[in-house]
N, C-alpha and C positions, 0 to 999 in steps of 0.2 A: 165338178168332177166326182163319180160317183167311187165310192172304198173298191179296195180287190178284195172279192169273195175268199177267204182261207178254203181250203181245203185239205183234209186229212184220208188217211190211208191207214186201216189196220191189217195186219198180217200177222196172221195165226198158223203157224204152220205144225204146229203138235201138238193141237189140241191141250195143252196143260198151262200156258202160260197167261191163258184169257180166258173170264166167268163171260160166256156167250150171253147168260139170260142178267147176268148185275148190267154190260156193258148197253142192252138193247135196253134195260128202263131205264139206264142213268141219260141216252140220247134220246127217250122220249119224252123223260120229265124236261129234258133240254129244250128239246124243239117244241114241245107244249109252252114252255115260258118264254121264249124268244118271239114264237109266232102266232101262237095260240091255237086253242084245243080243236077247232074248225080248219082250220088251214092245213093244221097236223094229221088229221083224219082225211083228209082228200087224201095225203101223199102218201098213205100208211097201205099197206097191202095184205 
């Protein structure tokens, strides 16, 4: 049986309470290290 995928939801809705640019490198060093820097790059736009 394979795990249940987690999934997260962020909601910003005033602008003050979330660093847009710390949050996108802190879940790209993420998904760089989970899945690696090739796989990361396909998905990245």
């Amino acid at each position: 049986m394979m795990p249940s995928a987690e999934i997260v939801f962020l909601f910003n809705v005033d602008e003050t309470g979330l660093d847009n640019d710390y949050v996108a490198g802190d879940l790209m060093h993420y998904s760089e290290r989970e899945i690696g820097h090739e796989v990361r790059s396909l998905h990245r736009s």
